[in-house]
C-alpha positions in Angstrom: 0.2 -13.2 -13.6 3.0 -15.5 -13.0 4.4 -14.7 -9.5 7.5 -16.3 -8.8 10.2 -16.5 -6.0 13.9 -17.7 -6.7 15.6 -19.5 -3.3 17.8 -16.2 -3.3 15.0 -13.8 -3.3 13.5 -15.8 -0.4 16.6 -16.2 1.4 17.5 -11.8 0.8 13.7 -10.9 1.8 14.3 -13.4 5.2 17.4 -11.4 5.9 16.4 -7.7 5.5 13.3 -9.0 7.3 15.2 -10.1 10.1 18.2 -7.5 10.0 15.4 -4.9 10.1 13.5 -6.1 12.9 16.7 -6.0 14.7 18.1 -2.9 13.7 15.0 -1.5 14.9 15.2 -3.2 18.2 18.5 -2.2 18.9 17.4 1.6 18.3 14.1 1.6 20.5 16.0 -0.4 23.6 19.6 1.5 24.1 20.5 -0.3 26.9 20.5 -3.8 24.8 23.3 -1.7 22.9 24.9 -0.8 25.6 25.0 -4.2 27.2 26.3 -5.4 23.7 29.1 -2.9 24.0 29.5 -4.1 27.9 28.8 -0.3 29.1 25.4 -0.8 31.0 23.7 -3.8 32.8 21.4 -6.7 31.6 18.2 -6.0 29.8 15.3 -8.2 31.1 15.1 -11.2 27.6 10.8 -10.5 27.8 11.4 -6.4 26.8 14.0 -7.7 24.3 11.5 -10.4 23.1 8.7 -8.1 23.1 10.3 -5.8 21.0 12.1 -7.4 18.4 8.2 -8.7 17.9 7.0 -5.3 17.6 10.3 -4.2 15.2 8.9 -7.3 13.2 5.6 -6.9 12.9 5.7 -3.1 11.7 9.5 -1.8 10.5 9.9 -5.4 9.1 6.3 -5.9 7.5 5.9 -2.6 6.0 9.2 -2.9 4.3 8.0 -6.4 2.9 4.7 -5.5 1.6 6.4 -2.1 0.4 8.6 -4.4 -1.7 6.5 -6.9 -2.8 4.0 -4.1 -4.1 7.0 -2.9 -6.2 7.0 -6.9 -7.8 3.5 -7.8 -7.9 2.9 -4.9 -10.4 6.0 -4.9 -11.9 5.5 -8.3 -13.0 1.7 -6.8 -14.0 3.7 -5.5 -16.4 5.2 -7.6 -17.8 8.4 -7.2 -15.9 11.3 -9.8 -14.6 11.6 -8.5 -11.0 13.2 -9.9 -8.0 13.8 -8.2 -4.7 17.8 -7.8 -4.3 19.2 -7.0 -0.5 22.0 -4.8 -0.4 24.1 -6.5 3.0 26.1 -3.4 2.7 23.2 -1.0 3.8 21.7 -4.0 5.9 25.2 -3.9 7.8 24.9 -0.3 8.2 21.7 0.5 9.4 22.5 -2.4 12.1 26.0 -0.5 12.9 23.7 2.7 12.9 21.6 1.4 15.4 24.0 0.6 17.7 25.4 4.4 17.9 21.8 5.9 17.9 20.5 6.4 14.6 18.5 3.7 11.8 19.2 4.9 8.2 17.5 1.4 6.3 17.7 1.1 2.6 17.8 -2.6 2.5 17.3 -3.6 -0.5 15.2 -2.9 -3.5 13.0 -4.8 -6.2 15.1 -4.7 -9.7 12.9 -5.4 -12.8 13.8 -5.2 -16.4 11.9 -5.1 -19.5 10.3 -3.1 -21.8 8.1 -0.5 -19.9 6.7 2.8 -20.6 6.8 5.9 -18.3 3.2 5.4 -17.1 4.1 1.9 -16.2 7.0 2.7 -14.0 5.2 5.6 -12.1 2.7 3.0 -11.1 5.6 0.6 -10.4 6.9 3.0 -7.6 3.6 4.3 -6.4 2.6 0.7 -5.5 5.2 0.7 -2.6 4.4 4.1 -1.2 0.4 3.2 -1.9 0.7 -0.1 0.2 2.1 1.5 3.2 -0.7 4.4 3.0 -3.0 0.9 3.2 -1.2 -0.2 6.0 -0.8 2.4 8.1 -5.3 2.9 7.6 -4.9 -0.7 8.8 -3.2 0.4 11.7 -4.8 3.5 12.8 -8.2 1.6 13.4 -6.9 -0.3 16.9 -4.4 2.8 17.7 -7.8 5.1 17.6 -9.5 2.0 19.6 -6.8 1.9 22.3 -6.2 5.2 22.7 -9.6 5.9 23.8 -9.4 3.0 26.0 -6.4 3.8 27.6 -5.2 0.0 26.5 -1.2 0.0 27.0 1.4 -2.6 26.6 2.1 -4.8 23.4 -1.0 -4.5 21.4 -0.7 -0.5 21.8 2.9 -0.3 20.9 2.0 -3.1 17.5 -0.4 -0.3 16.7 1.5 2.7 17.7 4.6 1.6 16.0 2.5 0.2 13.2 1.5 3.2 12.1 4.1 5.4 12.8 6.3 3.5 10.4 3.7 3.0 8.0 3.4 6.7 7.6 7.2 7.5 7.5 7.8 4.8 4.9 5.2 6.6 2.1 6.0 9.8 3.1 10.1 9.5 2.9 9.7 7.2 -0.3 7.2 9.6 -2.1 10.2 13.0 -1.5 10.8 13.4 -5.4 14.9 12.7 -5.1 17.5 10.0 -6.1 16.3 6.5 -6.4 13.3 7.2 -4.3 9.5 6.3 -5.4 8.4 9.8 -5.4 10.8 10.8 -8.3 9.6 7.8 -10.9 5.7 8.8 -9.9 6.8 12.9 -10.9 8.4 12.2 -14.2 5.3 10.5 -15.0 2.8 12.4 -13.8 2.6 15.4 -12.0 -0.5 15.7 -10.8 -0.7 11.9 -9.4 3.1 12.4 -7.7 1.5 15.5 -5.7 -2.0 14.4 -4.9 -0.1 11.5 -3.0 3.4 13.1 -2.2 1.7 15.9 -0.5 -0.5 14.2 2.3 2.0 11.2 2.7 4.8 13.9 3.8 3.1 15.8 5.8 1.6 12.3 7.5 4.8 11.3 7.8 6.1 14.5 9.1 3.3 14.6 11.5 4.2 10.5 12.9 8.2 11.9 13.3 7.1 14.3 15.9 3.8 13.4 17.3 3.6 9.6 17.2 
């Protein structure tokens, strides 16, 4: 398998990376907006720091891997793929963040080629499949400092971790639009609700329990 990255590719994943972990950032710490808009006082530069990390680490990561699942097999395939950001959307969800909401579509990997159904189901399960991974990954220290009582940044790294993990595969697997979960039905429907199922109520359950 001949994995590839073009400077642009590099350059688009850097800045969704980024524009993500910021977005995020700018949602979780309100008064950081509202010092930006000059309507509330200074926010110490160590909460910032810490969670722009945290935003990075998690929002940012699990969107990476999410789209780099999407090319690795893709290219398995036999496809040309690159990852393509879309500065409109990155714009957006920035904009969004600043008036109280994140809606992120940042981007997507494009591939072309010849490819059969089968091949693009598992094409879009890969992304939603990685973040199922990631969010096992997770849950391991959140489990560990939860019975600890542990706090601070390694609990939030985990917390968030896993919260985001979760939302990502569940919103991505909803059978609509350009979303994963619609590729994975057309293929197969049995696959699309052995894993839509469980990843939307997961992510259901890290919306309003996490």
């Amino acid at each position: 398998m001949n994995l590839t990255f073009s400077d642009q590719e590099i350059r688009d994943l850097a800045i969704a990376w980024l524009a993500l972990g910021l977005a995020f950032t700018l949602l979780l710490e309100p008064q950081l907006t509202g010092v930006l808009l000059g309507t509330a006082a200074g926010v110490p530069l160590s909460t910032i720091g810490q969670t722009l990390v945290v935003s990075l680490l998690t929002v940012g990561v699990a969107f990476l891997l999410h789209e780099l699942a999407h090319k690795i097999v893709a290219v398995r395939f036999g496809q040309v793929a690159a990852f393509k950001a879309d500065y409109r959307m990155l714009g957006f969800a920035i904009v969004g963040a600043l008036v109280g909401f994140l809606f992120a579509a940042p981007g997507a990997v494009v591939h072309r080629g010849r490819i059969t159904l089968k091949e693009n189901g598992l094409i879009a399960l890969a992304g939603p499949v990685t973040n199922i991974g990631l969010a096992v990954v997770f849950l391991v220290p959140y489990l560990a400092f939860a019975a600890s009582g542990v706090g601070g940044f390694l609990w939030e790294l985990a917390s968030r971790g896993l919260q985001i993990n979760l939302l990502l595969a569940g919103f991505n697997m909803l059978p609509f639009g350009p979303l994963d979960g619609r590729k994975v039905r057309e293929w197969n429907t049995g696959v699309f609700v052995a894993v839509a199922v469980p990843s939307i109520l997961l992510g259901f359950g890290a919306l309003f329990v996490l």
